[in-house]
N, C-alpha and C positions, 0 to 999 in steps of 0.2 A: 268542049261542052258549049251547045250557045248562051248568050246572054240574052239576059231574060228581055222581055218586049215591054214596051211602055201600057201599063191598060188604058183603054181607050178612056179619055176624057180627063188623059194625065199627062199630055205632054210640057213637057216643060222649053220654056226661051232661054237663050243663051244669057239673059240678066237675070234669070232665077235660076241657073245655075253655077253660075259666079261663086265663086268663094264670100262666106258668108262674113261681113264686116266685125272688126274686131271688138273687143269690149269698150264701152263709151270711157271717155277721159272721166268724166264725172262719176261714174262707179267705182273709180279707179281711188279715184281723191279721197273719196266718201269711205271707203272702205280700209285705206293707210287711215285716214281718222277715227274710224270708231278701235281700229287695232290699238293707236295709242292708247284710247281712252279704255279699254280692255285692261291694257299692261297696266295702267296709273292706278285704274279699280283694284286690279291683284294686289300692287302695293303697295295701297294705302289699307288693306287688311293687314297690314302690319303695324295698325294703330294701337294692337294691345302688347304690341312687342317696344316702341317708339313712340314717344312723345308727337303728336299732331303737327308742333311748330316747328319739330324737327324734322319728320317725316315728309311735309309737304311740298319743301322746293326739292330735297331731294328729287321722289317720283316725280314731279314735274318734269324736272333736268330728262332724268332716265327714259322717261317714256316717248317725249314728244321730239329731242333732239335724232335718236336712230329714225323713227317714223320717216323726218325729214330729207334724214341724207339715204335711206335706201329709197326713197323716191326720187331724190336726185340724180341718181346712180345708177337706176334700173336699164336705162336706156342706153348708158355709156362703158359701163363696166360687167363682165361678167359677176357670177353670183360667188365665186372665190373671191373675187377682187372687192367689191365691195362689204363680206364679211372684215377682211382684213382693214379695209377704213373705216367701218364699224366701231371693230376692237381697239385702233389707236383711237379714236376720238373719244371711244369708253376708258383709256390709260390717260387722254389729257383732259379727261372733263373728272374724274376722281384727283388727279395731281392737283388740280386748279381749285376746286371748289372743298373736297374733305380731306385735303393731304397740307394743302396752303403752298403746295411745292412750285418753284419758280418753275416757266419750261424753258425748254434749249430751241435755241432757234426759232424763240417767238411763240410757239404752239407743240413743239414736242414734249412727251413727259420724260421727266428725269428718271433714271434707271432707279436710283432708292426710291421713285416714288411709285415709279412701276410694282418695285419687288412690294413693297409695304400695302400697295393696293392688294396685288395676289394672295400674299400672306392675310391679308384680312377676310378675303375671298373664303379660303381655305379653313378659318382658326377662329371667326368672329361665333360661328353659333357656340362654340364651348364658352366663348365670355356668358353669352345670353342664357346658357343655360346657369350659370352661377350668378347671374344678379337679375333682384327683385326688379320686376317688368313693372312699368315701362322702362327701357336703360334710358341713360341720358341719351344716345345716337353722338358719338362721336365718332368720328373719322374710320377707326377701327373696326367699329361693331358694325355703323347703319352702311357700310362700305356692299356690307351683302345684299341685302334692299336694293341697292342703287344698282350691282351686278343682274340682280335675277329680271328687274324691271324692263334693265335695258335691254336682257339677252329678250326676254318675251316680247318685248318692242321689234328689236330686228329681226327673231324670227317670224312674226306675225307677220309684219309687213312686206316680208321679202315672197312669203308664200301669198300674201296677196295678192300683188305686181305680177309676181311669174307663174301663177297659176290660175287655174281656171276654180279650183276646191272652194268651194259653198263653206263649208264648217272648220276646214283646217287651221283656218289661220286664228281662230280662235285657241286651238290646242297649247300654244306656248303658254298663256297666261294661267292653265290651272295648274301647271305644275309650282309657279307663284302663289298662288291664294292656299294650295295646301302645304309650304312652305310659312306661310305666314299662319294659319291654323294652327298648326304642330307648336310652334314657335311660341305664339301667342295665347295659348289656353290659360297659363296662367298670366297673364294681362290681363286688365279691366277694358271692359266693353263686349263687343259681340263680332264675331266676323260675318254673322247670317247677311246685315244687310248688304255687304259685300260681295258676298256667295249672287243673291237674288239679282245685284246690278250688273254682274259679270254674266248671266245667263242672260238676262235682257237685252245687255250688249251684243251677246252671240247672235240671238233672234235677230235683232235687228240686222247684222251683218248678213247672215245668212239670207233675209229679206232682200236687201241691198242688190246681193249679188247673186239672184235668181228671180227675182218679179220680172215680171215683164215689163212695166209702163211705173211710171212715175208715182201716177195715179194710186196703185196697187198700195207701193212705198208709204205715200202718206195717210191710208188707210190703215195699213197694216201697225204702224208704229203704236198708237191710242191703244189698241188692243193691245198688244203686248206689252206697254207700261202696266195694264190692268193687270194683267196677268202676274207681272212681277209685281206689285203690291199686294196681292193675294197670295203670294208665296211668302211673302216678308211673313205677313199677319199669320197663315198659317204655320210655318216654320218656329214663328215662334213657343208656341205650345206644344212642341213636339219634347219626348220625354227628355232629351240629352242636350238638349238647346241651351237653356238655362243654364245646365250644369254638363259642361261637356267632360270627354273624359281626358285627363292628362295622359298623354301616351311615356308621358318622361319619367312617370314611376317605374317604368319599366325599363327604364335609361340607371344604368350606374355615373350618379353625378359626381363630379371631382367636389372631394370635400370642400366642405364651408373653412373660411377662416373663424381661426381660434383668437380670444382676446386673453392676450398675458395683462397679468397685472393682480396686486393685490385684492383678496375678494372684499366688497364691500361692509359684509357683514363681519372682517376680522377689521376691520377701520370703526365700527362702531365707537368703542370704549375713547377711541382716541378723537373723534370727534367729538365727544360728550366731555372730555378732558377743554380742551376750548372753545364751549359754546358760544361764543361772540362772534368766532372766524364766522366773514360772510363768505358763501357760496355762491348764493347765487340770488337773483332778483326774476320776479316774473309779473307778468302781465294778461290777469283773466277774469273774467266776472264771474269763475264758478273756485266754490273754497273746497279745493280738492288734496288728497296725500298725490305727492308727487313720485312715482315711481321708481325706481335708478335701474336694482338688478334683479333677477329672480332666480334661486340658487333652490336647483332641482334633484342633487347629488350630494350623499352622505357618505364619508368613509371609516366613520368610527370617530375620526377627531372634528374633522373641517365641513361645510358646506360649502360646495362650489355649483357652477353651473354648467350643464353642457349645451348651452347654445352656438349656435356656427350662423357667425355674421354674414350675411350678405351683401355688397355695394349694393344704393340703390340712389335713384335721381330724385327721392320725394316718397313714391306709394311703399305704406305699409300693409300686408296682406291682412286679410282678416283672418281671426283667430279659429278657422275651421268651420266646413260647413253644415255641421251638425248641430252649433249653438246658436239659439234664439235667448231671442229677448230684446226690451226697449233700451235703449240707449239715450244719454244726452250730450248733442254735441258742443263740445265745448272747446274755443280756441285759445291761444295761449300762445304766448310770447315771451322768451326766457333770453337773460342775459348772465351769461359766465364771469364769476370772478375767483375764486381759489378754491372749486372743485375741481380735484386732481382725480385723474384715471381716464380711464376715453368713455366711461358711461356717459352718459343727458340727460337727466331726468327730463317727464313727461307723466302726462294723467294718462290712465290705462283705458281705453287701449289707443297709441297712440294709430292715425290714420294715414294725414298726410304730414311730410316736413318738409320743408323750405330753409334752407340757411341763408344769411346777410351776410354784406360787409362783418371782420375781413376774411372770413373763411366761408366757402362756396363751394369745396368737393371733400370730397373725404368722408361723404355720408355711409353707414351703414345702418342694417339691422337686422334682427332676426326673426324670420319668420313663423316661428314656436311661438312666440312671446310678445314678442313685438317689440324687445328694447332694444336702446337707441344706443350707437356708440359712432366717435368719430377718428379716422386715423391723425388727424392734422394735431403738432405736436404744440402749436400754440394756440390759448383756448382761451385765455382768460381776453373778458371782452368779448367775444364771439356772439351772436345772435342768432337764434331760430325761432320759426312758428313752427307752431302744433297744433294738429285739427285732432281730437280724440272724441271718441265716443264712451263713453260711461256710463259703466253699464247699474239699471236700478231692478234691485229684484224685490220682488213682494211676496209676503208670506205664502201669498195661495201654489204660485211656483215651488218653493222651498220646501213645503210642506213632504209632499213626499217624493222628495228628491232622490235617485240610489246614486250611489258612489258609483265612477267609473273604471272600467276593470282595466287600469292603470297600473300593470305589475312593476313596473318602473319607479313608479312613483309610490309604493309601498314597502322596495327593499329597505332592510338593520342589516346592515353586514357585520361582520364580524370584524372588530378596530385592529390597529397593528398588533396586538399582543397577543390576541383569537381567543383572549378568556371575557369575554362579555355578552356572553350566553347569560350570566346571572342578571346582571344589568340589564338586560332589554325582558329581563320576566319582572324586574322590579319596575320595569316603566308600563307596562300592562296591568299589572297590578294595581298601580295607580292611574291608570286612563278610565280602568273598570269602578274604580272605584268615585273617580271624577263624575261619571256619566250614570252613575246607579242613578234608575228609574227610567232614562231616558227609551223612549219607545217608537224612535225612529232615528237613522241616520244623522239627519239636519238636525234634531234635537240633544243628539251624542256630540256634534259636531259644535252647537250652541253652549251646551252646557260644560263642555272641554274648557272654553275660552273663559266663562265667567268661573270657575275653577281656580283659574291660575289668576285669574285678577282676585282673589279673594282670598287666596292660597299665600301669595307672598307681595314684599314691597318693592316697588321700585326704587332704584338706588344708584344714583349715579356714577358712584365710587367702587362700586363691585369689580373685583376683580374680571379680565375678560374670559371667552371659551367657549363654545360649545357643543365639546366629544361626551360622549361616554358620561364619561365620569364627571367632569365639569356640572353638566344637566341634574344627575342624581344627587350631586350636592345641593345644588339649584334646588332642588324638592326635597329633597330629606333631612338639610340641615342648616343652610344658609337662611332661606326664604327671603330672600331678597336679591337683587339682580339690575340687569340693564335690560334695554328693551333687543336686547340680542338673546339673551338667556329665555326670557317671554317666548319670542317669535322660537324657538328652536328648540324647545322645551314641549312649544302645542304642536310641531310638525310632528318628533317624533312619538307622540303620546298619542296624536292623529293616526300614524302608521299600525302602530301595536295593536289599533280598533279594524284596522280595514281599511282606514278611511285614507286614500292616496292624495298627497300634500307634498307642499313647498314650501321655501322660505323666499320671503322678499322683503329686500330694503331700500327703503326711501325715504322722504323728509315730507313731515307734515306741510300744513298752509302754509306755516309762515306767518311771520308781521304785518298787517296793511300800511300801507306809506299813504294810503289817499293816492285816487284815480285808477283803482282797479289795481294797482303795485304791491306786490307781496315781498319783503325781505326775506327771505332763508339763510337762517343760520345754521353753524353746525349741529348747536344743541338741538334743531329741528330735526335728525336723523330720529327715522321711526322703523321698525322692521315687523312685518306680521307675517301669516303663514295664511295659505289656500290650499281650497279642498277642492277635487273635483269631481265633478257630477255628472252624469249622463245629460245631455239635451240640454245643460245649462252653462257647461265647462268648470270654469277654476275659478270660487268664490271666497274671495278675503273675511276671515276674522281676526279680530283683535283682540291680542287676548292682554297686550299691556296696560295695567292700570293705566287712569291719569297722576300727571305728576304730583299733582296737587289734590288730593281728595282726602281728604282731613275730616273726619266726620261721616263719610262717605261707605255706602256697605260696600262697595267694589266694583260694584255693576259698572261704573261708570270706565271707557274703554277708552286709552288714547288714541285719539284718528280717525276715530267712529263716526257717521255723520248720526244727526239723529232722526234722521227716517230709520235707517238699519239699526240705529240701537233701540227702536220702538218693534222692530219687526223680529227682531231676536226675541226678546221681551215674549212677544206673543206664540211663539214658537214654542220656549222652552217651558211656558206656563202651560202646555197644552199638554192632556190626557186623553190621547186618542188611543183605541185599541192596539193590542201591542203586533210590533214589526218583526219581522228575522232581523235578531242581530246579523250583521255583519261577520262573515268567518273571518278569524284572525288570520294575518299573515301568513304566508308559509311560500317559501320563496319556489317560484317554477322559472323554466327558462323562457324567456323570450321569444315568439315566434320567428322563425328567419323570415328573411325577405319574401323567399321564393313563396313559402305559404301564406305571407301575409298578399303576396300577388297574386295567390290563387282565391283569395276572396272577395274580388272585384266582382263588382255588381253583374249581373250576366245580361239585363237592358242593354248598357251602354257598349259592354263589348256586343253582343250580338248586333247593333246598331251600324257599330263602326265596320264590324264583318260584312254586313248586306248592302252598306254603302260603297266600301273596298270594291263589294263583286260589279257591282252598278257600274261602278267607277271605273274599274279595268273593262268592264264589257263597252262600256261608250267608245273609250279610250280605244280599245282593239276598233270597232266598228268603224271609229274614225281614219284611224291610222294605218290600217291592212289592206283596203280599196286603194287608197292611193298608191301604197307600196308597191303590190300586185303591179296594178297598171302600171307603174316604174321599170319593174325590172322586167314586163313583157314587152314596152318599146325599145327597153334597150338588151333584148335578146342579142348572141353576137352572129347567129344562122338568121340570114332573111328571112327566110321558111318561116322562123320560129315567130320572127317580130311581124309576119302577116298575118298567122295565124291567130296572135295576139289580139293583134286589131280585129278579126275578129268575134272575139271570144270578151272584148269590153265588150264591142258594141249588140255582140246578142246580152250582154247585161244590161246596158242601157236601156235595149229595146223590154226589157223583161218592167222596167219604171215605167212603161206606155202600155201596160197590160198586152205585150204580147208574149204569147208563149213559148219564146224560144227554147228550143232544145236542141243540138245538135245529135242528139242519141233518135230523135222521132221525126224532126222536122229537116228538111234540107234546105241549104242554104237559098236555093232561091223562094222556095215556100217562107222562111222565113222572110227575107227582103219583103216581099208580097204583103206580107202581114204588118209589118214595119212601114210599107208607104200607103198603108188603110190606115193606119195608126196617125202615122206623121204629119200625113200630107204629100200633096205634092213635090214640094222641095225636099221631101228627103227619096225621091225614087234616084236621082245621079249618085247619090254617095253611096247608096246601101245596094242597087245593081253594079257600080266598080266593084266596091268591096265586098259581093258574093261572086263575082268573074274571079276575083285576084285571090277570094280565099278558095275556090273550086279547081283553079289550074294549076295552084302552088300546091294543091294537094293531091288534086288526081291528075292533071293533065300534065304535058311535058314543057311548061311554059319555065324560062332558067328562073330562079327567086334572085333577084337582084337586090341593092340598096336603094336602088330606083324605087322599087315596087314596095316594100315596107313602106319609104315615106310617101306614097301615096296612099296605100292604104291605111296610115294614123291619120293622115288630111281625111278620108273619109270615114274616120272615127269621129275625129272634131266635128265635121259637118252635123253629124248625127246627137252629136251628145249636146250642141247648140240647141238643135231642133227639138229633142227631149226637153231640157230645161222652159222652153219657151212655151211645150204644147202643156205637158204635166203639168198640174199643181204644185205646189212644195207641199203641203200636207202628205201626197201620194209619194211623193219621192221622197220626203223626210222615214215615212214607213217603210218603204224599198230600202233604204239606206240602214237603217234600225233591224231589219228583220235579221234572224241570228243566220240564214243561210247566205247573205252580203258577208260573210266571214270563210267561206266554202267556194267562192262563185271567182 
């Protein structure tokens, strides 16, 4: 077949047909740099997973050091060889900086520090899934960080260096950022601005390594900052932003730890036995009850708690994100001296904590509740702050509050003996009979607590207890008690109404010392019970007299501040038209998991589905062009790897709007069309490589190795000359269109 003719007014000179110069050094630099700075944005989205001060040199390390040495490398090592000094420099820069491990021979890492790096590789997300985010980032955990950073570092950079791909080398780092997404949902902060800097960084990359001139470059940059502050702003208002969805609910997490030890509220009697012993000292300008434990489980005799502790480096989770209301923050400074068990007291609800000199790890908490425990077995002396917020509720809130449908939180079981079926109709009896008139919930709820302060005496001598039977003595024949009896007397008299409740113990203010110093002693142990509420959560009354109220009609509440005991007041004096009682108890089973998972919001999933799709379709449109092209140069039949060449470059030419087809057009109609397109300098590459793909397929010419590599040289030429003449807008859409997935 002959080869095609030059059209007239299209010859070209032997220096414009030269092999077309290779990418400038300065594109080259510019482009390992914005990949670092790619990898360090991915993660440092792991700020909600990692403490900032911890996080920082890490990614630093991770990111910037592979950048360097696969640029050093590119020119002298192949691309196996230089992963391999990659991975040892990733084994001695973990040994060195989060393992503290010596190296052998100056710079290698030790095999224990090896394995312990991998092992942390492999094992760190199950810590992170079991302790409250931020973790501290020690060795073990932020080891993963430092892994996915660097791997996104070397892969970016090496597809930089050795390829000619516009967008690929960006691909390493999202598999990072949604790494640290996942990770970090529940962590405090946002990953958006994250998200928006890493896309910015692409654009620009992408600009980088397809503008033509300089010029283009520094125009271009302004704009796309624009663009990415308009995505922050927008992004943020979007429905899931705020509140993203945990995908971990959907993760079976390895249990919480349990806290052994005597429960707090069976230490009552005995604390009140020596009220002098100091516990503890504190330092705060708000006169608040101090909280210890909150004991949510009844079994007939005992109240215990089923909270499951979490490590944590400080943040305490908020108590759910369904309760509103004003808070006051108030901080607080507590010193230990003979309160024994691993609880801490703190004002409710505690936020953040910090421990001193001499105990600094060992912090837990639980994310229910939010109390505080530590595993370190010496305590006394010990120091921590407390940031808490405190919460103030006002009548108009309260008013008509409902109970929340808390089946948990409203079981009577039946005690060891399973005859206290009569028992729990005689503590109904008297809860109804407590609350006659009451004409809403929060008024049943009111009127319960000033009942029992008016009903019996406090006594510090009372025998301890209380099951069953203890409690109906407590009401029916004692009437008088401790403030154990009180607090566990209104839970379960709370229960038998509807109304789902707890018990909690803690020690009032305390003594003032002068400067803000409160003494707590033991006689300071106070325990009361909470109700909880739809939209408002778990709200304390008191239903223990004061100790001292001699003259006093009862009203008067130990613990009570007296804003809430004004707001009670006005509550229970009210006659507002009447409410549905509340139905009584009646025990159902507990939703399982699975159906509690099937009533996920259908926003947020649908959200995360149509992002998924996005997400995989970029990902494939990214990732499948390159591939393609890969495995058509490295056909192992010449024929095949001509053809190939081909069959990019009628792609190419299809980004210069020409319409190639090899089902309508032939290959020299097509060339033809492609050097009206091009230009001039692409008529030598695109007439070889219509000669080379016409006689390897029709004519008798042998397909050699020869012939392939000349005609991918004359794919390069062409795919040069495209980037140069095309826009990137035009070819970003070529790139994007879903038949770039077919081609």
């Amino acid at each position: 077949m002959a080869a095609l003719t030059t059209p007239p007014g299209m010859r070209t000179t032997a220096a414009e047909a030269a092999p077309l110069p290779r990418v400038p050094e300065w594109r080259r630099v510019v482009s390992v740099v914005i990949v670092v700075l790619l990898a360090g944005t991915a993660g440092l989205a792991f700020d909600g997973v990692f403490t900032l001060g911890a996080l920082i040199p890490v990614v630093a390390v991770a990111a910037a050091v592979p950048g360097v040495v696969a640029y050093a490398l590119v020119r002298v090592l192949p691309l196996w060889a230089s992963l391999a000094v990659n991975l040892l420099a990733w084994l001695t820069a973990v040994s060195a900086t989060l393992f503290r491990a010596q190296a052998l021979a100056g710079f290698l890492p030790s095999p224990a520090s090896a394995r312990a790096a991998l092992l942390g590789v492999r094992d760190s997300w199950k810590a992170l899934l079991t302790t409250i985010l931020p973790a501290e980032g020690d060795g073990r955990t932020i080891v993963l960080a430092h892994f996915l950073v660097w791997a996104a570092a070397v892969a970016g950079a090496e597809l930089a260096l050795r390829t000619r791909a516009v967008v690929l080398p960006v691909a390493p780092a999202v598999p990072v950022l949604a790494a640290a997404v996942v990770l970090g949902v529940a962590g405090p902060g946002s990953r958006l601005p994250s998200a928006a800097i890493l896309v910015g960084l692409a654009l620009v990359l992408a600009l980088v390594r397809a503008a033509r001139s300089v010029r283009t470059i520094v125009a271009g940059v302004p704009l796309l900052a624009a663009l990415v502050l308009v995505a922050v702003a927008a992004g943020s208002v979007l429905p899931f932003a705020a509140k993203p969805y945990d995908v971990r609910q959907l993760v079976a997490q390895p249990p919480p730890r349990p806290l052994a030890g005597v429960s707090p509220l069976d230490q009552v009697s005995a604390w009140l036995q020596n009220p002098y012993r100091q516990l503890f000292t504190v330092r705060s300008a708000a006169e608040a009850n101090w909280r210890l434990a909150v004991l949510d489980q009844f079994d007939g005799v005992t109240w215990t708690s089923s909270a499951g502790y979490l490590p944590t480096s400080g943040r305490v989770p908020a108590d759910g994100d369904d309760v509103t209301g004003a808070r006051d923050v108030v901080e607080q400074q507590f010193t230990l001296q003979k309160l024994a068990g691993p609880w801490l007291p703190a004002a409710d609800r505690p936020q953040q904590v910090s421990f001193t000199a001499p105990i600094t790890t060992g912090l837990m908490a639980d994310p229910a509740t939010g109390m505080l425990a530590s595993t370190a077995t010496a305590r006394e002396g010990a120091t921590y702050r407390v940031t808490s917020g405190i919460r103030r509720y006002s009548a108009a809130e309260l008013r008509e509050a409902v109970p929340a449908p808390d089946q948990a939180a409203l079981a009577l079981p039946n005690g060891p003996d399973g005859r206290t079926a009569p028992q729990r109709a005689r503590l109904a009896t008297i809860a109804r009979k407590a609350t006659a008139g009451a004409t809403s919930p929060m008024q049943q709820a009111v009127r319960l607590a000033a009942y029992l302060r008016k009903h019996a005496d406090y006594d510090v001598n009372s025998p301890p207890g209380h099951s069953y039977r203890s409690i109906q003595f407590f009401l029916t024949e004692a009437k008088k008690g401790t403030t154990e009896q009180f607090a566990a007397s209104y839970a379960l008299l709370a229960r038998s109404l509807g109304l789902p409740s707890r018990v909690v113990v803690g020690f009032g203010p305390g003594k003032s010392q002068g400067g803000g110093v409160r003494q707590v002693l033991a006689g300071d142990v106070l325990a009361w019970a909470e109700v909880e509420f739809k939209e408002i959560g778990w709200v304390p009354f008191y239903p223990t007299p004061a100790r001292s109220h001699a003259g006093e009609s009862g009203d008067v509440a130990e613990g009570v501040s007296k804003q809430r005991q004004e707001v009670e007041q006005e509550i229970s004096s009210e006659n507002a038209e009447p409410a549905p009682t509340p139905t009584p108890h009646r025990p159902t089973l507990k939703p399982s998991p699975r159906k509690e998972a099937a009533r996920i919001a259908w926003l947020p999933v649908a959200g995360a589905v149509l992002g998924g799709l996005l997400g995989g379709y970029l990902l494939a449109v990214t990732v499948l062009p390159p591939l393609r092209r890969r495995r058509r140069r490295r056909a192992g039949d010449p024929r095949a790897r001509v053809a190939g060449a081909w069959r990019q470059t009628v792609v190419r030419l299809r980004a210069a709007g020409v319409p190639a087809s090899s089902g309508v057009l032939t290959a020299r109609e097509v060339a033809t069309l492609g050097v009206t397109a091009l230009g001039a300098p692409a008529y030598e590459p695109l007439t070889g490589l219509a000669d080379l793909a016409n006689l390897t397929r029709f004519g008798d010419l042998p397909a050699d190795p020869a012939a392939a590599e000349a005609a991918w040289r004359h794919y390069a030429d062409v795919d040069v000359l495209v980037r140069q003449k095309v826009a990137i807008p035009r070819r970003l859409a070529h790139r994007l269109a879903p038949g770039s997935l077919l081609r």
